[in-house]
C-alpha positions in Angstrom: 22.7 0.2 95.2 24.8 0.7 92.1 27.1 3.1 93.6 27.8 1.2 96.9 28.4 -1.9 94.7 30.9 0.0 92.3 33.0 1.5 96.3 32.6 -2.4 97.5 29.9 -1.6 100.4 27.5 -3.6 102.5 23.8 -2.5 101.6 22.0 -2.0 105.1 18.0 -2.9 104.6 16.0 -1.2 107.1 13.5 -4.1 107.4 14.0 -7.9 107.2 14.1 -9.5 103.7 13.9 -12.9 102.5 17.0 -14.2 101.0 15.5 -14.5 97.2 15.2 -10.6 97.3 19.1 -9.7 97.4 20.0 -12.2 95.2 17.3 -10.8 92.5 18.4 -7.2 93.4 21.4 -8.1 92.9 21.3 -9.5 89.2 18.7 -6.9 88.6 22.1 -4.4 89.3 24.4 -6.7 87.1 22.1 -6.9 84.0 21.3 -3.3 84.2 24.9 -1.9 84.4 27.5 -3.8 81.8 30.7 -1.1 83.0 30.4 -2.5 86.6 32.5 -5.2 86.8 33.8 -6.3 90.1 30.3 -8.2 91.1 30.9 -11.3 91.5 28.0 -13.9 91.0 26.4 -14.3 94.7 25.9 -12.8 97.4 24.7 -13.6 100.7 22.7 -11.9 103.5 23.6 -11.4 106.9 21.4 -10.6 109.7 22.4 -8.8 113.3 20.0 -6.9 115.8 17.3 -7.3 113.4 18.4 -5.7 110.5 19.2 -7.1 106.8 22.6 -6.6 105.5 23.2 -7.7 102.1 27.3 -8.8 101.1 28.0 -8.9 97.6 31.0 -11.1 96.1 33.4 -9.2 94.0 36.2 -10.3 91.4 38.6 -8.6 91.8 40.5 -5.8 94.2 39.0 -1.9 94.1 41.8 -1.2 92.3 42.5 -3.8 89.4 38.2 -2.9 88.8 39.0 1.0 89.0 41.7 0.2 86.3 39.7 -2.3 84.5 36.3 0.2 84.2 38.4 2.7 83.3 39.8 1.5 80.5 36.8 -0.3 79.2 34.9 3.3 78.9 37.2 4.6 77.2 37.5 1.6 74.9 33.6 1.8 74.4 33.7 5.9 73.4 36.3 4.7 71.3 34.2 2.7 69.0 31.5 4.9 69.8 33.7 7.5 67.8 32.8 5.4 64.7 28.9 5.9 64.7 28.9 10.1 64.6 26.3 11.2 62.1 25.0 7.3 61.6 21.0 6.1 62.0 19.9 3.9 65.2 19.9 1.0 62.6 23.3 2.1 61.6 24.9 2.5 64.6 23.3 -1.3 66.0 24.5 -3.2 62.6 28.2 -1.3 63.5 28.4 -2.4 66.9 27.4 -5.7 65.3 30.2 -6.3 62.9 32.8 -5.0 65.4 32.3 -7.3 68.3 32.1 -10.1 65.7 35.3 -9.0 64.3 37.2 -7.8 66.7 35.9 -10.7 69.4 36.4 -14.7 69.5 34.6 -17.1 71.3 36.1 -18.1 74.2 35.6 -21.6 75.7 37.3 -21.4 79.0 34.5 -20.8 81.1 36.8 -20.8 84.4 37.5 -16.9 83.4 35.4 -14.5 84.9 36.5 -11.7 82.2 35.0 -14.0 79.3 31.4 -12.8 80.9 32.0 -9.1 80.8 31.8 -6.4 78.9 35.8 -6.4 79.1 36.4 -9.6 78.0 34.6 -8.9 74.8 35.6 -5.7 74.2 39.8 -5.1 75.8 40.5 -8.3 75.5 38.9 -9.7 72.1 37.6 -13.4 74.1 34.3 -13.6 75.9 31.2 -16.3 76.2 27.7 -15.0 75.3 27.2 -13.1 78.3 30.3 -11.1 78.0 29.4 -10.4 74.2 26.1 -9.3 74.9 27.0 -7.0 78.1 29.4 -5.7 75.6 26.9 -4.5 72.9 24.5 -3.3 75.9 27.4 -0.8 77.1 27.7 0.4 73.7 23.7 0.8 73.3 23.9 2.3 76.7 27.0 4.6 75.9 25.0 5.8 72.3 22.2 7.4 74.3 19.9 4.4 73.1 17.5 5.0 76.1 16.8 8.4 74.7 13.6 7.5 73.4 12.3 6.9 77.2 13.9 9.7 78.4 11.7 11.7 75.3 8.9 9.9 77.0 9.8 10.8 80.4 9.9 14.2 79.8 6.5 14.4 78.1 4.6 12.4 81.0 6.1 15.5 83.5 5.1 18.4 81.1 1.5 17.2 81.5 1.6 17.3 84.9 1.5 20.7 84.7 4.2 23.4 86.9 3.9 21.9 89.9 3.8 18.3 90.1 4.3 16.4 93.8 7.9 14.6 94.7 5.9 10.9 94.4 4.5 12.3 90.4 8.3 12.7 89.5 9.6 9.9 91.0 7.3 7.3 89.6 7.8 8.5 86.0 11.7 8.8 86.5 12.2 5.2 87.7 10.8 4.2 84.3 13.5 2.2 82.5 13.8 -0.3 79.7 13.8 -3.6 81.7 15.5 -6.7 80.5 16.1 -9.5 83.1 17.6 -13.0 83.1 14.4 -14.6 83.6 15.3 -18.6 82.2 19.0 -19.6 82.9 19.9 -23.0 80.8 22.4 -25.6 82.0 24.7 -25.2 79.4 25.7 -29.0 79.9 22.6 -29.8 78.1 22.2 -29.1 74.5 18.4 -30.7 73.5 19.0 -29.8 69.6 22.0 -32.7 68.7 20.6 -35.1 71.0 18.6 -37.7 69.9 14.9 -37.8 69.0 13.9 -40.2 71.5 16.1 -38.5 74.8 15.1 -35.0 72.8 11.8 -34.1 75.3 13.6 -35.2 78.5 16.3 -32.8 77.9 13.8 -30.2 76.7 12.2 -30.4 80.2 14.9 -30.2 82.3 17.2 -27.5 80.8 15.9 -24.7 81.8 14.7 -22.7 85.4 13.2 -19.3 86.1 13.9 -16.5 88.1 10.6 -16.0 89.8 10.3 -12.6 90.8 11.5 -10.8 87.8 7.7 -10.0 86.2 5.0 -8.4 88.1 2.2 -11.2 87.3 -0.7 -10.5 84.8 0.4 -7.3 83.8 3.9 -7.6 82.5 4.3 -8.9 79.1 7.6 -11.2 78.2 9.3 -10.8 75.1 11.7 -14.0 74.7 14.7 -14.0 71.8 15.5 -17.1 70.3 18.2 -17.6 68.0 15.9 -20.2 65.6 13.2 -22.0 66.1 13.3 -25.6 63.9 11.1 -28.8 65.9 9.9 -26.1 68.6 10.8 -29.1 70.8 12.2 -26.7 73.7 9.0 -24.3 73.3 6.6 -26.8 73.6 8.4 -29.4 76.5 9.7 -26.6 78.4 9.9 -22.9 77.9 6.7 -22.0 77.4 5.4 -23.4 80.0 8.1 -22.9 82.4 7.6 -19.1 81.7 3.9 -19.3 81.8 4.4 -19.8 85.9 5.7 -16.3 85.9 1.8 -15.3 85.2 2.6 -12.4 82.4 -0.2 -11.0 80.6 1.5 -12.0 77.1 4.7 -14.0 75.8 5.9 -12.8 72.7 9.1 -15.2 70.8 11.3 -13.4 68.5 13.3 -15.5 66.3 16.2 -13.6 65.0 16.2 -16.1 62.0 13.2 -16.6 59.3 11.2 -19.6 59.5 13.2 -22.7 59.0 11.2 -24.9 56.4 13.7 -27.1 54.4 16.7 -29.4 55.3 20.3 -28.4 55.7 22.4 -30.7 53.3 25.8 -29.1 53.6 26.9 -30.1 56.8 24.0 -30.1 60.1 22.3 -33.3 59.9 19.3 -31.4 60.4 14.8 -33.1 61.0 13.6 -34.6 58.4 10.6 -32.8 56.7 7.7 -33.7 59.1 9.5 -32.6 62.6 10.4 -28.9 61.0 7.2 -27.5 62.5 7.0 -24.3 59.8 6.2 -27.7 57.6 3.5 -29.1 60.1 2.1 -26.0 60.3 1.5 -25.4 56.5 0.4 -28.7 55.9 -2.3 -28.4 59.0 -3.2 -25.0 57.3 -3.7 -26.9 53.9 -6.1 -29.7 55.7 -7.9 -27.4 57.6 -8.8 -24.9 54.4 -9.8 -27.8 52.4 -6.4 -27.5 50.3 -5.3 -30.9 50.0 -4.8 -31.0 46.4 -1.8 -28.6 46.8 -0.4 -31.3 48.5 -1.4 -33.8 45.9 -0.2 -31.7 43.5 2.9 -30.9 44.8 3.7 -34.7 45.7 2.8 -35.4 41.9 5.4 -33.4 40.4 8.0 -34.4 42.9 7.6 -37.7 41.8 7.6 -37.1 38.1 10.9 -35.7 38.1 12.6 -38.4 40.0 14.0 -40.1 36.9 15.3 -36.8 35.8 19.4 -35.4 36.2 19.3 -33.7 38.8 20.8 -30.1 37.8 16.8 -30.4 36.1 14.8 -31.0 39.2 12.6 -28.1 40.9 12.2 -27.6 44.9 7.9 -28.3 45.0 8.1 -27.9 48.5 7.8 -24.4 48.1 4.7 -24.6 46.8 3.4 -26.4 50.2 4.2 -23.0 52.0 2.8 -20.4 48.9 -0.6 -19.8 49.4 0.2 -18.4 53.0 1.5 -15.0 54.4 4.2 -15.5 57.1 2.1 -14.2 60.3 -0.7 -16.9 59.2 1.6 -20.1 59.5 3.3 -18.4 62.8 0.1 -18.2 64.4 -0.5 -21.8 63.6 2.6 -22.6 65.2 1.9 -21.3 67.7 -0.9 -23.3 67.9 0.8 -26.2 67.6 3.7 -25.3 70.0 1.7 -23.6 73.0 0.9 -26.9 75.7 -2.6 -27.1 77.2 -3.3 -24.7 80.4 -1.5 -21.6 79.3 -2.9 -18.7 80.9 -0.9 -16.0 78.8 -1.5 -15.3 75.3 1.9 -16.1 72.8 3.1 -14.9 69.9 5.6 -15.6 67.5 7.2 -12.7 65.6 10.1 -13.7 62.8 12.8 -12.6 61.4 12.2 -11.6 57.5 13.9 -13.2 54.7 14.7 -9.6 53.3 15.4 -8.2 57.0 18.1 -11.5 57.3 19.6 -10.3 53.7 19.9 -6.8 55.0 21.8 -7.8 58.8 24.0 -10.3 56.9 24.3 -8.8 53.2 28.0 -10.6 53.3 26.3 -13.8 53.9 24.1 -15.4 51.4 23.3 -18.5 52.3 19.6 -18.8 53.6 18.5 -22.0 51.6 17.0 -23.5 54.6 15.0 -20.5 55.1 14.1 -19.6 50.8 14.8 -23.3 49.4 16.8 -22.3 47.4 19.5 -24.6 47.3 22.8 -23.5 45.9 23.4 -27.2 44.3 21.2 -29.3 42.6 22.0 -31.9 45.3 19.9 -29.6 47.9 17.1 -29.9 45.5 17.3 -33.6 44.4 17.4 -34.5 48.4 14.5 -32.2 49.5 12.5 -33.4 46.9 12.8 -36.8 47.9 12.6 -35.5 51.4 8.6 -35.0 50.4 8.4 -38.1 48.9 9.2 -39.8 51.6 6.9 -37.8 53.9 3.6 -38.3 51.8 4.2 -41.5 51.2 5.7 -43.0 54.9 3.5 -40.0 57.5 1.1 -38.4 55.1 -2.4 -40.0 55.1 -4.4 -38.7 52.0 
């Protein structure tokens, strides 16, 4: 499919199919292959004398996309050059920092480039999708399948000398999957709209690609940039991905927990919507801890009076006496709705993992508390104060 794509063929199906299977064949092609860029975004399927023929869309002629491709390979072994002699870790961090330095963010959305590997990468202006085709090429271009291909090999070794044509293809159609499973209307942004319009947006922002999981036995791994209120987890993607039947649902955040305010600039939920807080404070109740809360609210309000370059962030001591995993799991409790069949997790980013990504960036304040003015500190603290004594019921 790949190959008659790339020479701008009509696929022949031998049998009828319905029309959600080319269209998920398709993107499955897209995702999976970065370099190719003349596929358009549809394609239809046209049916004569019984047989299935599926019509892609393209961008572009064969030969502006011959011309294109080529020069985007050699662009990618270019900065592939770079990472000789460097550690997986090494060579991901690189990739990294090049496409965020050498790429902007590009807001005309009416260019098909900005969503390719080539907008990001020969022409320095792409949208997410083009930045993160643009760092799978170079993944793919590294050899960073070579662990399956490792794995691969193993699995046909123990078949022994002579294993049968259908052994050899089952275990070399293995391949790391990654799929466009929930597509968001990017007209809808649920986390600077209001609290009370906040769930109806949550609900509504998001579809699925049904198809793309084979149900109860796939698991789902999910990437989420942050998770701060959960709101979107809990009203909507959860759930929504929870029709797609897989076995598990596992959420990365490729932040740390967010557990205090943002003073320098986002407006960010006050202390008893950040649901890292809820989910300490439930952990407190439910552990017969509540005097770490009294505590804590006790010496918040002592220092009041006090200048503020003397004041100390209590808060932190809400969060101490528990490990990361243990208030995730809560969350997760919190954040998974009644009636989901597959189990969910909720794996985060470290504190020391962030410092290590981003050693050029220090600021993780609403991740650590530590504030870097004693204005941070003087507002969380009477952040708390205001929570124990307006939401907090002794």
């Amino acid at each position: 499919m790949k190959n008659n794509i790339s020479n701008y063929m009509k696929l022949l199906f031998r049998r009828s199919v319905e029309e959600a299977t080319p269209q998920q064949l398709f993107q499955a092609v897209s995702y999976d292959n970065p370099q190719i860029l003349c596929m358009g975004d549809t394609c239809r399927l046209a049916k004569q004398s019984g047989k299935s023929y599926f019509v892609p869309s393209y961008r572009c002629s064969v030969e502006e996309c011959a011309g294109k491709t080529e020069a985007l390979l050699e662009k990618a072994r270019q900065v592939c050059d770079n990472v000789k002699g460097k550690t997986d870790y090494e060579k991901e961090l690189f990739f990294h920092d090049y496409l965020i330095e050498h790429c902007a963010y590009h807001e005309d959305t009416g260019n098909w480039q900005a969503y390719t590997a080539a907008g990001a990468l020969l022409n320095g202006k792409a949208v997410c999708e083009g930045y993160s085709r643009a760092f799978q090429l170079l993944l793919n271009q590294e050899g960073f399948d070579n662990y399956l291909n490792e794995l691969k090999v193993k699995k046909i070794e123990a078949l022994g000398h002579h294993p049968n044509h259908e052994e050899l293809e089952k275990i070399l159609s293995w391949r790391i999957r990654s799929e466009k499973v929930a597509i968001k209307d990017i007209k809808l942004r649920t986390f600077i709209a209001e609290g009370n319009s906040r769930n109806d947006l949550a609900a509504h922002v998001y579809d699925i690609t049904y198809g793309s999981l084979v149900p109860h036995v796939d698991n789902l791994v999910i990437i989420d940039d942050s998770i701060v209120r959960g709101t979107t987890l809990r009203q909507s993607i959860i759930g929504i991905l929870d029709r797609l039947h897989p076995k598990k649902i596992v959420i990365v955040s490729s932040s740390p927990q967010v557990r205090y305010p943002d003073y320098y600039g986002i407006d960010m939920a006050s202390m008893d919507q950040f649901i890292a807080f809820k989910a300490a404070i439930d952990l407190l109740k439910e552990r017969d801890m509540k005097d770490v809360i009294a505590r804590a609210y006790n010496k918040s309000k002592d220092q009041v009076g006090l200048p503020k370059e003397q004041m100390v962030n209590y808060v932190k001591e809400i969060y101490a006496p528990f490990t990361n995993e243990e208030i995730a799991a809560k969350m997760v409790e919190l954040l998974t709705p009644k009636g989901t069949q597959a189990k969910v997790e909720i794996v985060y980013q470290t504190l020391e993992g962030l410092h290590e990504a981003c050693p050029n960036h220090t600021g993780d304040w609403y991740f650590s508390g530590d504030y870097p003015t004693p204005g941070g500190v003087k507002l969380v603290n009477q952040a708390f104060i205001d929570y124990i004594e307006k939401v907090y019921q002794f």
